[in-house]
N, C-alpha and C positions, 0 to 999 in steps of 0.2 A: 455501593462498592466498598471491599473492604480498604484500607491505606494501601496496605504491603503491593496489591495490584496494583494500583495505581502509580504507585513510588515504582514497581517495576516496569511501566509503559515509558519513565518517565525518560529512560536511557534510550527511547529510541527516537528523543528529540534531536538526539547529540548524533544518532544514525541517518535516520532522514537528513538533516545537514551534509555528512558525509555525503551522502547517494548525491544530491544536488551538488555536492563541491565536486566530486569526481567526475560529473557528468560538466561542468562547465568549464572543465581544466581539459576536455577533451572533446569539444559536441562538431563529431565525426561519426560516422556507421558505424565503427570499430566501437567509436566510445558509446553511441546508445545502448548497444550491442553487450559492451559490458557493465555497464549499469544496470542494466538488466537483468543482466544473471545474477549480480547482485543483490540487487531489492529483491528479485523472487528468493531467492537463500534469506535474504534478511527476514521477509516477511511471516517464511514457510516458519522460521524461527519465533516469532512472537504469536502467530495463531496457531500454532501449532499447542504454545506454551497456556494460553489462553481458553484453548479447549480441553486440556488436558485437567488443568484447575477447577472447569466449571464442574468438576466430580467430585473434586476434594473438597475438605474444609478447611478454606484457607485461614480459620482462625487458628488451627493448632502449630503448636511452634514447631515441629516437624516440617509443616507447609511451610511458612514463612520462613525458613531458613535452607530448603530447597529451592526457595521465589529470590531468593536474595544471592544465591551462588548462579542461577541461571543470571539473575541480573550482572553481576561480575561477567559472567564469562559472554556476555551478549555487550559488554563496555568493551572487553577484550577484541571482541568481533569487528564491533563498529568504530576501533581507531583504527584497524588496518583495513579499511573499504578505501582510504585513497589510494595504498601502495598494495592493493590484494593482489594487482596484473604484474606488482613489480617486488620489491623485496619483502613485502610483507603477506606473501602469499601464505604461507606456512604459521603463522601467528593468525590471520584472518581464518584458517581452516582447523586451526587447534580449538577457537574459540568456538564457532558454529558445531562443529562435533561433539564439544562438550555441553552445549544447549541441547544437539541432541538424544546426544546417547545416555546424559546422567539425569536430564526429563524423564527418560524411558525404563533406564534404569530404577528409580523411585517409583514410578506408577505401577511398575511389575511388583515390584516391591510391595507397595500402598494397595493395591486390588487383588494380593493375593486371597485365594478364596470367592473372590468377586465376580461374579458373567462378563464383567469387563475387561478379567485377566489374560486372558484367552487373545483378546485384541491387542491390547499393549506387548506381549510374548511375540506376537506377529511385527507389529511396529517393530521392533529390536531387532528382528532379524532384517529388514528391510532398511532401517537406520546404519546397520553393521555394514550391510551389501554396498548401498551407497556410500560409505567413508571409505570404501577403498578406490572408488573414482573420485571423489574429493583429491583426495591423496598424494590419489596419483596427477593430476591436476599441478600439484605446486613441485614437481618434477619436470612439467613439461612449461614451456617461454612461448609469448605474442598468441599467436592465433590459436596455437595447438592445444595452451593451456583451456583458452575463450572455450574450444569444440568441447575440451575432455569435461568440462564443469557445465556447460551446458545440458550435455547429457545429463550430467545429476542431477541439474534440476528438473529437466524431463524426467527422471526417474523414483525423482521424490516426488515430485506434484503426481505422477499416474498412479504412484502407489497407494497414496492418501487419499485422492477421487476413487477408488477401483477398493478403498477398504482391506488395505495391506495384506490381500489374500496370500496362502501358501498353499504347496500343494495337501490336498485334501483336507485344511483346514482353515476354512474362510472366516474373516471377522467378524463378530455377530456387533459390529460398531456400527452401521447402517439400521439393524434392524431390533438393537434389544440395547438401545441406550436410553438415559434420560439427558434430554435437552432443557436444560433452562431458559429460554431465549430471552429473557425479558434481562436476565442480566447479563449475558452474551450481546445483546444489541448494546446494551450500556458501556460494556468494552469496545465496542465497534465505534463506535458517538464519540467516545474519548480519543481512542486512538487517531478519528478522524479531525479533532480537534489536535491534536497532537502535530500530525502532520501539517493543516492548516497553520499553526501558530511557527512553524518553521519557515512557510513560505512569507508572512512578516516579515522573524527575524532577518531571511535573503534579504528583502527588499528593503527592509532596513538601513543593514549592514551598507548592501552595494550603494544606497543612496548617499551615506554618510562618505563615500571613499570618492568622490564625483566632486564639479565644481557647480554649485549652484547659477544651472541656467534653465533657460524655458523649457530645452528641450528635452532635460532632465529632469523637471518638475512635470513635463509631461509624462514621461516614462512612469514616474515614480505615484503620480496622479492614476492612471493608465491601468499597474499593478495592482493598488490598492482597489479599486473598480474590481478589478478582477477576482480579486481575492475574495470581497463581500460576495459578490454573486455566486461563488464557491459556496460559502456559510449559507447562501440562503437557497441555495438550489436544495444542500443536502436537508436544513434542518426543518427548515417551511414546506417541504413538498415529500422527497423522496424518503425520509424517515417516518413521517406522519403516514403514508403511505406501508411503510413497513409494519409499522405498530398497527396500525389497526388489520392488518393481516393476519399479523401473529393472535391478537387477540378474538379474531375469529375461525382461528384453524386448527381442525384438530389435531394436526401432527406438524407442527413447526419446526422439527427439526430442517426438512428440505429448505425450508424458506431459509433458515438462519443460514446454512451450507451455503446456499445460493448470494445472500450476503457478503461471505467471507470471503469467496474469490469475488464479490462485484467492488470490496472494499479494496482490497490489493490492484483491483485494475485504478479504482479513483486514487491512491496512493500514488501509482506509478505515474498517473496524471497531471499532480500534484506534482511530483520532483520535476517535472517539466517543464509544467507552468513556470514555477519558481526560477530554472535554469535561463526562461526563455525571456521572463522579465528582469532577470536579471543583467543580459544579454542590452536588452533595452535601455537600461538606465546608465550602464559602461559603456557604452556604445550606440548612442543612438541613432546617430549620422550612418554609422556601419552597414554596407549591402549584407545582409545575410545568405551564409552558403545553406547548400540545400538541407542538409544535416539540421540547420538551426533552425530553417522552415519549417522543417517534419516536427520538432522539437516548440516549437511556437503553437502552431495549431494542432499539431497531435496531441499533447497533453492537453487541453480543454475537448478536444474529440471523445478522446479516451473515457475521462471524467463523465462524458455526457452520454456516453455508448455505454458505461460500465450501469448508470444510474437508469438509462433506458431498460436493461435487462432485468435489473433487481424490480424497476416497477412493475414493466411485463410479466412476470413471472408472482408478483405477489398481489396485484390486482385484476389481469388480465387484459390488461389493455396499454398498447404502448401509447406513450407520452408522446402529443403530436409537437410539443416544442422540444424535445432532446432531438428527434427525427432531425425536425427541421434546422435547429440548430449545429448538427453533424455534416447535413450535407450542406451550408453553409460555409462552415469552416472548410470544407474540402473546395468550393471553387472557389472562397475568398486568398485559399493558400495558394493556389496557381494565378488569380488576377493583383495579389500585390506582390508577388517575386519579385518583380521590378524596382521596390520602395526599399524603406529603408527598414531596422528592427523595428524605430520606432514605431511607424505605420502598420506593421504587420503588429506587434503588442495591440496598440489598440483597437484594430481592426478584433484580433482576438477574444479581447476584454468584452466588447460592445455585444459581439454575441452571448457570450455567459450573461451580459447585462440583461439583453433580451430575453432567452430564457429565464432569468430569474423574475424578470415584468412578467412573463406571462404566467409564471407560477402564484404570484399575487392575485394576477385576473381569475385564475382560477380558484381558487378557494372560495369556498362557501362564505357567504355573508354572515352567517351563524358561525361560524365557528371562532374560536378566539386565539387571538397568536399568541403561542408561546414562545419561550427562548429555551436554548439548552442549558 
């Protein structure tokens, strides 16, 4: 991986924090709700940027100083994710526009000539359409804003799955690209490490602000648990799994695709997890309302449904411990309602632990463990 990538993944540590602080200043319907639309704008924003790269040559200083103005205006983005519902709606939608329209702008630019321009010229028109429901978004207050931006991102995630077609000239990005995937997974593995290392910092952070007692070394005990079985679900099983797909297939681009949304669903997971052990370690005595239930055991669902899929699809066979560990979470979330957060974190953590035990059980005796 070149620096310049990497230095630009590096802003969305400071993002993902956001999404998690937003989501625990508010873990309500409304606030999941908004968070939501969030991280998917956020996300659409960095693999959007990340795929667009794997064409160019990010050695030339042209690249690198278009990687470095998306970086600014993606800083810009992600300080206004706490106040985007409230005063900083209009700063949060200047910035995402500028990710996306001046990304798009340079590719049309950078591919002219190319089989590939044809696509990008498509994109632009489909980036243009959707900024004017952004837009209009930070005109509208409370729920009506939520509805109009929601749309957008309905409207950007269909158009990028569907290959930004127009009338009578369809993308040929589906079917006349070149996928590099071995270094597209390598930005996938980062970014998920990215994410990961934020859900630390939370639990960090929240532990440090607490008074050292059991049942906050429980929490904070509890988290940590959960966290590694995170790192070892993805990098000991579900990655291993990916790679040796891509390196037996002849067309990897569907696989990597398949990837990219399973990676934004374990993201969304992750800001969860994080909220939800978070939650635990400030509160651990605390009944939890339903919102912060869904939020406890939804995000280790998510993680485990999104990795379920990616393996399905790249090996053929779903993983009988993500199964098992989903429906799991789903009746351990209605038999501890009654506990406290702390109970429900660990109850949470224990299965991610689980599944990661039985991802050790399964690996071949021959083969040798790596690390990322």
């Amino acid at each position: 991986m070149v620096p310049v990538e990497l230095f630009f993944d590096l802003v969305y540590v400071f993002t993902v924090s956001q999404l998690s602080g937003n989501l625990v200043n508010d873990v309500s319907l409304r606030g999941i709700a908004q968070t939501l639309v969030l991280a998917l704008a956020v996300m659409y924003a960095w693999f959007m940027t990340v795929w667009t790269s794997n064409w160019l040559d990010v050695e030339r200083r042209k690249v690198q100083l278009a990687l470095l103005g998306l970086m600014f205006a993606s800083l810009l983005m992600s300080t206004s994710v706490a106040e985007a519902f409230g005063d900083r709606a209009g700063l949060f939608v200047i910035g995402y526009l500028a990710i996306q329209i001046g990304r798009t702008l340079f590719a049309v630019s950078a591919f002219r000539g190319h089989r590939l321009h044809a696509h990008f010229l498509n994109a632009l028109a489909w980036e243009l359409g959707t900024a004017v429901i952004w837009i209009a978004g930070i005109f509208a207050d409370g729920d009506a804003r939520l509805a109009i931006w929601s749309l957008a991102v309905l409207v950007t995630y269909g158009g990028v799955i569907a290959g930004h077609p127009l009338p009578d000239r369809r993308s040929p990005f589906s079917t006349d690209s070149q996928i590099y995937a071995a270094h597209l997974l390598e930005r996938f593995r980062l970014f998920f490490l990215i994410a990961l290392g934020e859900t630390v910092l939370t639990i960090g952070n929240a532990f440090a602000d607490v008074l050292v007692e059991t049942e906050t070394l429980a929490a904070l005990a509890a988290a940590f648990l959960g966290t590694v079985s995170l790192w070892w679900c993805y990098f000991h099983r579900a990655e291993r799994v990916g790679i040796d797909a891509v390196d037996g297939d002849g067309d990897p681009s569907r696989l990597v695709a398949v990837g990219n949304y399973t990676l934004i669903a374990m993201v969304l997971g992750i800001v969860a997890i994080a909220v939800g052990d978070e939650l635990a370690i400030a509160y651990p005595g605390g009944r939890p309302s339903t919102a912060a239930v869904a939020v406890i055991f939804g995000g280790p669902a998510i993680f485990l449904l999104a990795q379920l899929v990616f393996m399905r699809h790249a090996s053929g066979q779903a993983p009988t411990a993500r199964v098992a560990g989903c429906l799991a979470l789903a009746a351990l979330a209605l038999l501890t309602s009654p506990f406290d957060a702390l109970v429900a974190v660990i109850v949470a953590s224990a299965v991610l632990f689980a599944v990661a035990v039985a991802d050790t059980l399964a690996e071949p005796a021959s083969r040798p463990t790596s690390s990322p």
